[in-house]
C-alpha positions in Angstrom: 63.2 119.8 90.2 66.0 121.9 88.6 69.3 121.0 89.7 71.3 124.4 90.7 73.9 125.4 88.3 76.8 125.5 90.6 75.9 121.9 92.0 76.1 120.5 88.4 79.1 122.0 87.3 80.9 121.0 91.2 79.6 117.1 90.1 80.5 117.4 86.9 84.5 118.2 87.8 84.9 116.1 91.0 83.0 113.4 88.9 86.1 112.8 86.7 88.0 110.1 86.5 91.0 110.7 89.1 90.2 114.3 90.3 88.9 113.2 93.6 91.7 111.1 93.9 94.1 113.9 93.1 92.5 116.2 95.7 92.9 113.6 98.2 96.3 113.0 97.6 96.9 116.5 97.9 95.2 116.7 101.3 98.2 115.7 102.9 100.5 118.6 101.4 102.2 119.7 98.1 103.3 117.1 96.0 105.7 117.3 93.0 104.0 115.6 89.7 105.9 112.6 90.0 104.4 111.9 93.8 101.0 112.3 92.8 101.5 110.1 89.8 103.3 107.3 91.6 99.7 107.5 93.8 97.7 105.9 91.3 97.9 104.3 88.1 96.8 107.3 86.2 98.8 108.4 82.7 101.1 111.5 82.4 98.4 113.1 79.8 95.5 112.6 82.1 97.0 113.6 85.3 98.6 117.0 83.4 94.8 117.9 82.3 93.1 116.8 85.9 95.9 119.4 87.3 95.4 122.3 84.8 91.3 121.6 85.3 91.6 121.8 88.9 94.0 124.8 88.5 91.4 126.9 86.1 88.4 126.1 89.3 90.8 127.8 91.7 91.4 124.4 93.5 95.1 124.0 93.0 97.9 126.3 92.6 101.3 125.4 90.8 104.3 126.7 92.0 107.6 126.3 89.8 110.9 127.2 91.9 113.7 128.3 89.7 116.2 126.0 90.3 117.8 123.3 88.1 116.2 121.0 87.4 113.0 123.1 87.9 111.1 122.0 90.6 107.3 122.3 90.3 104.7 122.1 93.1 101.2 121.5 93.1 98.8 122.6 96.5 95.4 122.5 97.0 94.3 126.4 97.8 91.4 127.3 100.4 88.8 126.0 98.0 90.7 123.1 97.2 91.2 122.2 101.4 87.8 123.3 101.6 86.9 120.1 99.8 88.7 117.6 102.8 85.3 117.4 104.6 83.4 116.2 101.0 86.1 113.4 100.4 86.0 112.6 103.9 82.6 111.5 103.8 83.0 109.8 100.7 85.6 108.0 101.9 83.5 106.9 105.4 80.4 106.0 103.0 82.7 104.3 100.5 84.2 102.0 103.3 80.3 101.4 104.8 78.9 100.5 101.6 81.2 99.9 98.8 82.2 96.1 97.9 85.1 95.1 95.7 85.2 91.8 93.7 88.2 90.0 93.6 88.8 90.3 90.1 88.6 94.3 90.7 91.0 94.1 93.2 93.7 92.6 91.1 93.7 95.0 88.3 
C-alpha cells in the first residue's frame, strides 16, 4: 500500500513538535506571539519557525498593524479552521486512551 502524497506531507507537518498545539490554541481566535507562547513551554526559536511553517501551508496568516510598538497577529485561515474537527478528535481519543505518569506530569 502506497501512502498518498498529500496524506504524508499533512502527517508530516501536524506531526511536529508543538504545531498541533499551536493550531489549537489558535482555534479560539488571533493571538499575539506572546499569548501563544505563554500557552506552552515552547522556545521563542521554535515557535517563530512552527508559525512561518504553518504560514508557508496557507494555515496561518500574520497580520502586523502599524502602530507603536507594532502589533502582530497571527489567525488560523479557512484551511487552518478547517483543521478544528481533526484536533477535536484527537483531543476526544487522547482523553479515552492516553495515560500520563506522574513523573510526566510534573515536568
Amino acid at each position: 500500500m502506497s501512502l498518498c502524497p498529500k496524506v504524508e506531507k499533512a502527517m508530516q507537518l501536524l506531526g511536529k513538535r508543538w504545531t498541533g498545539l499551536v493550531v489549537k490554541q489558535l482555534l479560539d481566535g488571533p493571538q499575539r506571539f506572546s499569548e501563544i507562547k505563554a500557552g506552552f513551554p515552547i522556545s521563542g526559536k521554535l515557535l517563530t519557525e512552527r508559525l512561518k511553517e504553518l504560514e508557508d501551508e496557507g494555515i496561518v496568516t500574520r497580520k502586523v498593524y502599524a502602530e507603536v510598538p507594532v502589533r502582530v497577529e497571527y489567525r488560523l485561515t479557512e484551511k487552518g479552521r478547517a483543521l478544528q474537527a481533526v484536533i477535536g478528535e484527537i483531543e476526544h481519543w487522547a482523553h479515552d486512551w492516553m495515560e500520563i505518569k506522574e513523573q510526566a506530569q510534573l515536568n
